[in-house]
C-alpha positions in Angstrom: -9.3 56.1 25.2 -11.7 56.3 28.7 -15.3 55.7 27.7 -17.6 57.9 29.0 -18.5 55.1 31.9 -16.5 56.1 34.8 -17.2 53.2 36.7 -14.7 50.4 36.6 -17.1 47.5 36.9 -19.3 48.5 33.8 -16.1 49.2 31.8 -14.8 45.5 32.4 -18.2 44.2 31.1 -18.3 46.0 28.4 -15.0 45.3 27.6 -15.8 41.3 28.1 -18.9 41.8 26.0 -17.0 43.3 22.8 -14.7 40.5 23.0 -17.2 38.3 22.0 -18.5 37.2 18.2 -20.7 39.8 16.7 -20.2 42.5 19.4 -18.7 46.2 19.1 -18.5 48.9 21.8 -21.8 50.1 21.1 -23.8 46.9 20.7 -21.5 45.8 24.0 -22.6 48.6 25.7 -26.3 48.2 25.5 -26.1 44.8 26.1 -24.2 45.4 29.5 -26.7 48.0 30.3 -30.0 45.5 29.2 -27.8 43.0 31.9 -27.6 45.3 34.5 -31.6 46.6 34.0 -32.7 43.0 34.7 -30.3 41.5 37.4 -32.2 38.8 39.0 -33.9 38.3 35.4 -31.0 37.7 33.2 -27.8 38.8 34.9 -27.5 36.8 37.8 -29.0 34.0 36.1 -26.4 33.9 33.1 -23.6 34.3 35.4 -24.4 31.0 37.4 -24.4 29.7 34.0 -21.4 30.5 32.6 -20.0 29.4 35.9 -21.5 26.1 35.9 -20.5 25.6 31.9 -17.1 26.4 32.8 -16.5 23.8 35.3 -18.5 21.2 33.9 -18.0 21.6 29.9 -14.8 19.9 29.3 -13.3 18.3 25.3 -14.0 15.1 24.5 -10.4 13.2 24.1 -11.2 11.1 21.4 -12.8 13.7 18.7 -12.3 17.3 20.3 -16.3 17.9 20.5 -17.8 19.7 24.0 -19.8 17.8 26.4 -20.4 16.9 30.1 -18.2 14.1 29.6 -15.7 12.4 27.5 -15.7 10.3 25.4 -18.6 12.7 24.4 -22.3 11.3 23.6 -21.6 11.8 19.8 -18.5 9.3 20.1 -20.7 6.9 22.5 -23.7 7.3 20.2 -23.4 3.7 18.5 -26.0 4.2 16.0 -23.2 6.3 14.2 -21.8 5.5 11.5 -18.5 4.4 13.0 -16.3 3.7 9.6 -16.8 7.3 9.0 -14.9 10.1 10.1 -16.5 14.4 9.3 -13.3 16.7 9.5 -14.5 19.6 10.6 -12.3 22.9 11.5 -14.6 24.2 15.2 -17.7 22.7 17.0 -19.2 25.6 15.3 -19.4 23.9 12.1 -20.2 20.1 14.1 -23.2 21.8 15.4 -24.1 23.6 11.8 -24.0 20.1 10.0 -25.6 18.0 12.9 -28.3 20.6 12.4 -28.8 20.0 8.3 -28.9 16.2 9.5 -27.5 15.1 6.4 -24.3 13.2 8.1 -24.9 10.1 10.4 -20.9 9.3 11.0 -18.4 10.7 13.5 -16.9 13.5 13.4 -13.3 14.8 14.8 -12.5 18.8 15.4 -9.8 20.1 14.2 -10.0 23.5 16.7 -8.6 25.6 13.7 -6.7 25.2 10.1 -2.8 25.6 9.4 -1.5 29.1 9.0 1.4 30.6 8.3 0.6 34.5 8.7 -1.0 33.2 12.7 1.8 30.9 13.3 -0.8 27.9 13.5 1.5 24.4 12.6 0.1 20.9 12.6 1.2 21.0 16.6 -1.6 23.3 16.9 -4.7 21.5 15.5 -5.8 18.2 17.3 -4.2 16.0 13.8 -2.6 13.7 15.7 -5.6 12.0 17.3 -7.0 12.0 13.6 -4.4 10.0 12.6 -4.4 7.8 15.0 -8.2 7.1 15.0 -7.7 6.7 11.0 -4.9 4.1 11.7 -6.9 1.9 14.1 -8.4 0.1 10.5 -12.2 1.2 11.6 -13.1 3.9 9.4 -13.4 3.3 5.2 -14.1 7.2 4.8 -12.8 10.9 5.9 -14.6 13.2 4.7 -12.6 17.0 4.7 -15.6 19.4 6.0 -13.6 22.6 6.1 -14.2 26.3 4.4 -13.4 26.9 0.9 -10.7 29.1 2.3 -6.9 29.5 1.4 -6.3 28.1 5.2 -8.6 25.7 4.6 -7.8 24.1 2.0 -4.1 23.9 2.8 -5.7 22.0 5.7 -7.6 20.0 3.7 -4.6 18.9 1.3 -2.4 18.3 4.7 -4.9 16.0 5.6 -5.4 14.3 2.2 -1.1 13.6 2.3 -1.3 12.4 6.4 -3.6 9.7 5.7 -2.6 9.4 1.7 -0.7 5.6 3.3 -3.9 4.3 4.9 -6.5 2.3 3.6 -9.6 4.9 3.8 -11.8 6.9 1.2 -10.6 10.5 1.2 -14.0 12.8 0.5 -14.1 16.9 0.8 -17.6 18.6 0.4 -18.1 19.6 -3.1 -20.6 21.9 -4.8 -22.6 23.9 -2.3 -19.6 25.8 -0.1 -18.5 29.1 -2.3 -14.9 30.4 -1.9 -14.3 31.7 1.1 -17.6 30.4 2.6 -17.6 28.9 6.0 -19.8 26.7 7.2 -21.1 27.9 10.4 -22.9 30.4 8.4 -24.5 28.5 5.8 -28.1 27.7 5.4 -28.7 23.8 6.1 -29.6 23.4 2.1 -26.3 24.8 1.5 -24.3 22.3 3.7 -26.5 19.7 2.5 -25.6 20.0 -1.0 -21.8 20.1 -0.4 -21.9 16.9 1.9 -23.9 15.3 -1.0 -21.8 16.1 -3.5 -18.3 15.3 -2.0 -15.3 14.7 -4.1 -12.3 12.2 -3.7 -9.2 13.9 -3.2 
């Protein structure tokens, strides 16, 4: 159904705007219109941005974080804890536990967790890499940082079996994440707990 914005360019944005996280039609729509009220302000200013983040943003290769380069300057860091690997399921969640502070290791992202219903195989995540980080004989521990959700821990079990022949600690956050919590909207006390209390598997 046509909006009652007849002109194609603030159509497009607001359509753009919804896509994102958080954002309906009406919360898209008064952002576009707060953008266009302060063009040289905000508008024009954001847009150079996301240009510039496009083209210079790229994956790191080795754990699937975002950086200006790769390997990225968590990987590099080598302060880290390098005999630990954090499993996490998005850089979502990487950011929401470098933020609690309460894990010093490396981490690898996953970019999603296996599911059936979206047609999401182990192809699809970035497991392969895991393994073969796992199976260079570096790391003692894995620790399994996804959402107490059904996708998640399928992932978390897949996991668990891939690496069940290596010689490494297999850890999944315990008592902190509720079921069908995720983590990149939990409170840093929250995550803190979980990673503090990890189990075996």
């Amino acid at each position: 159904m046509k909006s009652k914005y007849s002109n194609d360019e603030i159509e497009k944005l607001i359509m753009l705007i919804s896509k994102l996280p958080g954002f309906g039609p009406k919360s898209a729509s008064r952002a576009a219109l707060h953008l266009l009220n302060r063009k040289d302000q905000l508008m024009i200013p954001l847009a150079e941005s996301l240009i510039s983040a496009s083209s210079k943003i790229i994956n790191c290769n080795n754990c699937g974080n975002i950086d200006l380069s790769t390997p990225c300057s968590l990987c590099e860091d080598q302060s880290r804890k390098k005999n630990q690997i954090c499993v996490v399921e998005s850089v979502a969640d990487l950011w929401a536990l470098e933020k609690s502070g309460v894990f010093s290791g490396d981490y690898h992202v996953l970019g999603g967790t296996l599911s059936a219903i979206n047609s999401i195989g182990p192809d699809e995540l970035n497991l392969k890499r895991l393994i073969e980080r796992v199976s260079a004989g570096s790391v003692d521990e894995v620790i399994i940082a996804l959402g107490a959700t059904v996708d998640g821990q399928t992932t978390a079990h897949y996991i668990a079996d891939s690496l069940s022949k290596l010689n490494v600690s297999i850890s999944r956050l315990g008592h902190g994440v509720p079921i069908g919590g995720e983590l990149d909207y939990m409170d840093e006390g929250t995550i803190a707990a979980a990673m503090n209390s990890r189990q075996k598997i």
